[in-house]
ROGUNU-781807 format. One line per 3 residues: number of its first residue (from 0); their letters; for each residue x, y, z of C-alpha. Coordinates in nm, 2 decimals. Each point is the difference from the previous one (the first is absolute). Example, Ala and Ser with C-alpha at 12.3 -4.5 7.8 and 13.67 -1.06 7.14 Angstrom:
! ROGUNU-781807
0> as> 1.23/-0.45/0.78 | 0.14/0.34/-0.07
***
This chain:
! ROGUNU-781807
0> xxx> 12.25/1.54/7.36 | -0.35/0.18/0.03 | 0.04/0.18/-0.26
3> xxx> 0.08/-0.28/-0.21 | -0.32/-0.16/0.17 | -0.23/0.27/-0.10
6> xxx> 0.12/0.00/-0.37 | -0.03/-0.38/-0.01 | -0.35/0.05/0.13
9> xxx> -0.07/0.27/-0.19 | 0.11/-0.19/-0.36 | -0.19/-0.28/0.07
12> xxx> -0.30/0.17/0.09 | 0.01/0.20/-0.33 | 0.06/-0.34/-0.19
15> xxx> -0.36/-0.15/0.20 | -0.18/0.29/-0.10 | -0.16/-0.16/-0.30
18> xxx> 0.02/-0.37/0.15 | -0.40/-0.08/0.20 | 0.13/-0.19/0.25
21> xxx> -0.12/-0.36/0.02 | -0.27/-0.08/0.29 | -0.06/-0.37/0.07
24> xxx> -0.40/0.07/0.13 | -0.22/0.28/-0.09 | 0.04/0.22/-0.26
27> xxx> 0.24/0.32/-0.08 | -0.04/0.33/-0.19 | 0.21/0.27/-0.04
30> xxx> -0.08/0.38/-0.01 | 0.34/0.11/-0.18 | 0.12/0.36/0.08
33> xxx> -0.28/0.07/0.19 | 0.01/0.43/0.01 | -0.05/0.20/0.29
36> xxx> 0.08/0.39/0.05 | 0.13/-0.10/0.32 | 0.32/-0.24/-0.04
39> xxx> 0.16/-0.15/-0.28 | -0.16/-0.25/-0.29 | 0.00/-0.38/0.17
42> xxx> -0.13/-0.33/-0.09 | -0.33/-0.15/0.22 | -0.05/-0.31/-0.01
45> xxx> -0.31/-0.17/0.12 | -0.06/-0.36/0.13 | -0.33/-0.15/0.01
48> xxx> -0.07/-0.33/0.18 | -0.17/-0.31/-0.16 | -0.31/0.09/0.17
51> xxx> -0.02/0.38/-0.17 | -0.25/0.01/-0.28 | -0.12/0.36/0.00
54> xxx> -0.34/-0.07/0.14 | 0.09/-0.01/0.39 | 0.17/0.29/0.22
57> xxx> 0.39/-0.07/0.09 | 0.21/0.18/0.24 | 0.28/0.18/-0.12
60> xxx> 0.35/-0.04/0.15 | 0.22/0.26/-0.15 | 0.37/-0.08/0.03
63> xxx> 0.36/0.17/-0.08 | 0.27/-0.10/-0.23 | -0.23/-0.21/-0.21
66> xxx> 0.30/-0.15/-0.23 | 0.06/-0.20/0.31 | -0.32/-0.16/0.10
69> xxx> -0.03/-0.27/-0.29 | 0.25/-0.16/-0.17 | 0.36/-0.06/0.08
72> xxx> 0.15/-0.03/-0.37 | -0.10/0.33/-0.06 | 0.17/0.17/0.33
75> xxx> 0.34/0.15/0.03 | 0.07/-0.24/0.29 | -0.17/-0.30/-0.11
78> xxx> -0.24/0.01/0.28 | -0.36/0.07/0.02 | -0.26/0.04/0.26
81> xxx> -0.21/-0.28/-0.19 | -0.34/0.16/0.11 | -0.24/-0.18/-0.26
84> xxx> 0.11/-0.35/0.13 | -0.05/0.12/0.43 | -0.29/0.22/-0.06
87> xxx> -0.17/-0.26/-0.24 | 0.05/-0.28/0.23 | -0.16/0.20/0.29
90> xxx> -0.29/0.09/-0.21 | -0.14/-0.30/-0.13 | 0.06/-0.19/0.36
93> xxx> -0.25/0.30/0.11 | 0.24/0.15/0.25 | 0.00/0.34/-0.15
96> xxx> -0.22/0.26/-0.17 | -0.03/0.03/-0.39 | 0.25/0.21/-0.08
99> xxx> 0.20/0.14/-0.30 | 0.36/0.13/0.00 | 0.14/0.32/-0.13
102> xxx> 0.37/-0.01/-0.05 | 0.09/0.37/-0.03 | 0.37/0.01/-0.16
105> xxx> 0.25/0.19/0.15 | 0.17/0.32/-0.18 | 0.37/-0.18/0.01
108> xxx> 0.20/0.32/0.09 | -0.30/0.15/0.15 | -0.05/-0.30/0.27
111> xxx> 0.16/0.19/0.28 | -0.17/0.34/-0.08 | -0.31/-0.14/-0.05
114> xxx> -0.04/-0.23/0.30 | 0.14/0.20/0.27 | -0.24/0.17/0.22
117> xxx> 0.00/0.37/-0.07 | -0.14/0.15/0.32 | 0.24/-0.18/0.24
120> xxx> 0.26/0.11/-0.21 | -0.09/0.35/-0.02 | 0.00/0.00/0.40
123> xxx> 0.36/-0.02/-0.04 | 0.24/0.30/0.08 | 0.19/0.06/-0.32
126> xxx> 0.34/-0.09/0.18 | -0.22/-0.34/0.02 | -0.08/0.01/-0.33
129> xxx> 0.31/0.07/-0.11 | 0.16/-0.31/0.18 | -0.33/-0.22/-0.16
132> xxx> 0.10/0.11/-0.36 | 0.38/-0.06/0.06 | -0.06/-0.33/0.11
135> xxx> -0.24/-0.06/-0.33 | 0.26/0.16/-0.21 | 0.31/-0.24/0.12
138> xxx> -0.28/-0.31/-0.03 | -0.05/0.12/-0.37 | -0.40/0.02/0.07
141> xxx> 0.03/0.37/-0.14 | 0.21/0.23/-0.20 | -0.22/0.31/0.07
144> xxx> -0.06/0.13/0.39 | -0.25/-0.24/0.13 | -0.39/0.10/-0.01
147> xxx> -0.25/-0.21/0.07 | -0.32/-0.01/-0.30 | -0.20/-0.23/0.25
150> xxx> -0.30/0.18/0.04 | -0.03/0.05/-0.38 | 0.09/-0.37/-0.02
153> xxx> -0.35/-0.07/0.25 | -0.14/0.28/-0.22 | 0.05/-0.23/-0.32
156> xxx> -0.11/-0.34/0.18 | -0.34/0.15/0.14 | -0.13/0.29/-0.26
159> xxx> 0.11/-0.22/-0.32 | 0.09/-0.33/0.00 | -0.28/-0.12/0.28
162> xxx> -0.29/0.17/-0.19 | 0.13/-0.10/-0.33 | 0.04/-0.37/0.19
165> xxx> -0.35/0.07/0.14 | -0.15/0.08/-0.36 | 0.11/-0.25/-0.17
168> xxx> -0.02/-0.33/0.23 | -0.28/-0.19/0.25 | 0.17/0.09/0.33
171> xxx> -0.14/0.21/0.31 | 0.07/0.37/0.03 | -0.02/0.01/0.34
174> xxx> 0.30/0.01/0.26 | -0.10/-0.33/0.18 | 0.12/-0.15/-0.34
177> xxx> 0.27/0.21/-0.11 | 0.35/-0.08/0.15 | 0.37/0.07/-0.04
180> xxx> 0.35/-0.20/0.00 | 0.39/-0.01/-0.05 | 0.31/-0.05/0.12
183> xxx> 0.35/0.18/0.11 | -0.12/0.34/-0.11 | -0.33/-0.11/-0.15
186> xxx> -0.04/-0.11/0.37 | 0.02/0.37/0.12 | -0.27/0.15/-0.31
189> xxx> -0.22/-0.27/0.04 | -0.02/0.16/0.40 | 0.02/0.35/-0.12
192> xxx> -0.30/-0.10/-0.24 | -0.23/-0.14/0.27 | 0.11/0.33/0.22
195> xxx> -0.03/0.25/-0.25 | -0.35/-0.12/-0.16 | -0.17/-0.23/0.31
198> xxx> -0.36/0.07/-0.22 | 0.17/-0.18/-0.28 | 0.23/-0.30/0.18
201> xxx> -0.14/-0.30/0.19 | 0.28/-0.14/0.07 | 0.36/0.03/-0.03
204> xxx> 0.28/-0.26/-0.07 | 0.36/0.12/0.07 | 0.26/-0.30/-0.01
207> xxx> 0.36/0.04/0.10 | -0.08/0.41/0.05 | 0.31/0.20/-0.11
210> xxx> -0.01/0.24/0.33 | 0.31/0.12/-0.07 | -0.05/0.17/-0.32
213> xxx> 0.39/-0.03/-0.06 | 0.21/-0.29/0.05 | 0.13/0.05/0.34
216> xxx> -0.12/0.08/0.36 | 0.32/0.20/0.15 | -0.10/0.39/-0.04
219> xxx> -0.32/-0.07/-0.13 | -0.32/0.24/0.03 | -0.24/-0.14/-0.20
222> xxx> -0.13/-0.32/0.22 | -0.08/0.27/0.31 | -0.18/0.22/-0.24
225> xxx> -0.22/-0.29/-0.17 | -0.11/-0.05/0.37 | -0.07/0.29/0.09
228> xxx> -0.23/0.01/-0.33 | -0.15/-0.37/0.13 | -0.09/0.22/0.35
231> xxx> -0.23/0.25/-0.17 | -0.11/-0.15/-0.31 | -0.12/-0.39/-0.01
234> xxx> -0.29/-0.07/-0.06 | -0.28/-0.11/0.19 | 0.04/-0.39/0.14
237> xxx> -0.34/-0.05/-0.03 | -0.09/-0.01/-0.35 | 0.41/-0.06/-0.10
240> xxx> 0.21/-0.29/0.00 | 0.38/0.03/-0.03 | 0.23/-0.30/-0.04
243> xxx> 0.42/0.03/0.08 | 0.26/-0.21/-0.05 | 0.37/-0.08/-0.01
246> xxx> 0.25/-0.20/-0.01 | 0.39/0.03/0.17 | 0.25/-0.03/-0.31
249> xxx> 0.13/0.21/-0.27 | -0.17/0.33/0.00 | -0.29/-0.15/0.23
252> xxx> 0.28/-0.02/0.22 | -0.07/0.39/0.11 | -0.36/-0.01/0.04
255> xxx> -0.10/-0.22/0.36 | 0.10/0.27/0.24 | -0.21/0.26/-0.20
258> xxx> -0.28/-0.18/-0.06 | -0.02/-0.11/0.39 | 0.00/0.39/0.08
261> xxx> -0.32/0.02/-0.29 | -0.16/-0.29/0.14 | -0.04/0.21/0.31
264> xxx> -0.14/0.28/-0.16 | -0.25/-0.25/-0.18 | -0.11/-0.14/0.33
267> xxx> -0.03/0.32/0.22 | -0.22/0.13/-0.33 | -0.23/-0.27/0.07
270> xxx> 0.11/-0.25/-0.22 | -0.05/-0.34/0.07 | 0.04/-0.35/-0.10
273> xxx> -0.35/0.05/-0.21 | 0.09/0.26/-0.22 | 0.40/0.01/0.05
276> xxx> 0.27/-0.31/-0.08 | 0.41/0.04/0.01 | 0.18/-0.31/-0.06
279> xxx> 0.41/-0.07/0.04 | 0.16/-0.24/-0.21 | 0.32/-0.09/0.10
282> xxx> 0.27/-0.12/-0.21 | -0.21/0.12/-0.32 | 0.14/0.32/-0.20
285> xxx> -0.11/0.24/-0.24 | -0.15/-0.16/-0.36 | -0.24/-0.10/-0.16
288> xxx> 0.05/-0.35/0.06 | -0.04/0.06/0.41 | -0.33/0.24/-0.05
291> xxx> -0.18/-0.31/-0.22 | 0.04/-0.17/0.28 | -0.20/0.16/0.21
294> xxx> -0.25/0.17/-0.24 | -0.30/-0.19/0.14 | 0.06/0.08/0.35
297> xxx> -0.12/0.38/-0.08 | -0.21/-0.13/-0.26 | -0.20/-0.16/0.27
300> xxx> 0.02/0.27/0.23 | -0.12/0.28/-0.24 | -0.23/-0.16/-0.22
303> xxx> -0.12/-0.30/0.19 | -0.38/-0.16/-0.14 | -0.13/-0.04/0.39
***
């Protein structure tokens, strides 16, 4: 059945390659097979609110599997973060910071390789790794044996796409303005980004975080290993702001006893209710449809006007 699921996803997605999705406020371009030596060709496309008109600085949120953020006829599942209408709405009511959004595409069969933190998984004792890549094998996430191309992933986001992003648009450079996002697994980069590059990342969004890295929790190394990483490598709480959250069904279903052990690593790193949010959901699972529902709450929290 996820096999079938992946090839359903990755048909339609090849079939919305040439469709712009439709935005209901603000405008949307597309930057079609944007090139990078560093991963795969992929789509970026770029929403500017109402308010943009090239004269005034924006903020730039950066944020994975971009064919999901806009438009639900153009998605494999028919659902769609919706992000124009929650982060237009917020905007023009003054809540929030000007701010445009960069919908970086995912590589379809690269999505696992590309979003799963490298140096955690390098931690791993090769009998561990072993186990990790058998596990992504039988789930049909990879033919090959499993390697991570994360920090070439982070390479592409922050040495071309944000200067070519910074070139060519009026939005701040700085990390006060620059910020981060996903779900699931695009939960875990959007961590490993702000980690990996705290000069580059304000702020970090990470929505139903896939802790796992697999599908299952019995025999499982990875979690233990992405907090040991959280231990020696967050950044600092005083100039970063991290948002968390989950909800208890479907695959959400295996992340609230993990993500209680990293909220305890987030508070005794200083982290506090200033710079550091984790919300539970229960009874929501793991779509599109639950994460629009509670866009603006991190929205607020990371790019709030006051």
């Amino acid at each position: 059945m996820r096999l079938l699921l992946l090839f359903l996803h990755l048909c339609i997605t090849a079939q919305a390659q040439n469709s712009l999705p439709n935005v209901s406020s603000g405008k949307l371009i597309r930057i079609a097979n944007f090139q990078s030596k560093y991963v795969t060709q992929r789509n970026i496309d770029i929403w500017f609110p109402n308010e943009y008109d090239g004269k005034k600085k924006f903020s730039v949120l950066y944020m994975h599997d971009g064919q999901a953020l806009f438009d639900s006829t153009t998605t494999w599942n028919h659902q769609a973060w919706e992000v124009d209408d929650v982060a237009e709405k917020l905007i023009s009511d003054g809540r929030l910071k000007n701010f445009i959004v960069v919908g970086i595409w995912n590589g379809g069969v690269t999505r696992h390789t590309d979003y799963f933190p490298q140096k955690p998984f390098e931690q791993l004792t090769q009998t561990e790794k072993d186990s990790v890549n058998s596990q992504l094998q039988t789930a049909g996430r990879t033919k090959e044996i499993f390697k991570p191309q994360s920090d070439n992933y982070l390479k592409f986001i922050v040495n071309e796409l944000k200067p070519y992003v910074d070139k060519e648009y009026s939005v701040y450079k700085n990390q006060e303005n620059t910020f981060i996002a996903g779900s699931s697994m695009g939960g875990l980069i959007s961590l490993y980004a702000i980690c990996e590059y705290p000069e580059i990342f304000g702020g970090a969004a990470c929505f139903s975080t896939h802790w796992v890295g697999t599908f299952k929790l019995e025999n499982n190394p990875i979690p233990k290993s992405f907090e040991s990483y959280l231990q020696k490598n967050l950044p600092s709480s005083e100039n970063h702001k991290i948002y968390f959250d989950c909800g208890d069904q479907a695959l959400d279903a295996l992340y609230p006893t993990i993500q209680k052990r990293v909220d305890e690593i987030m508070a005794n790193k200083g982290f506090s209710e200033k710079n550091w949010l984790t919300k539970y959901f229960p009874g929501e699972d793991h779509s599109e449809r639950a994460w629009n529902k509670r866009l603006y709450i991190p929205l607020l929290f990371l790019l709030n006007q006051y």
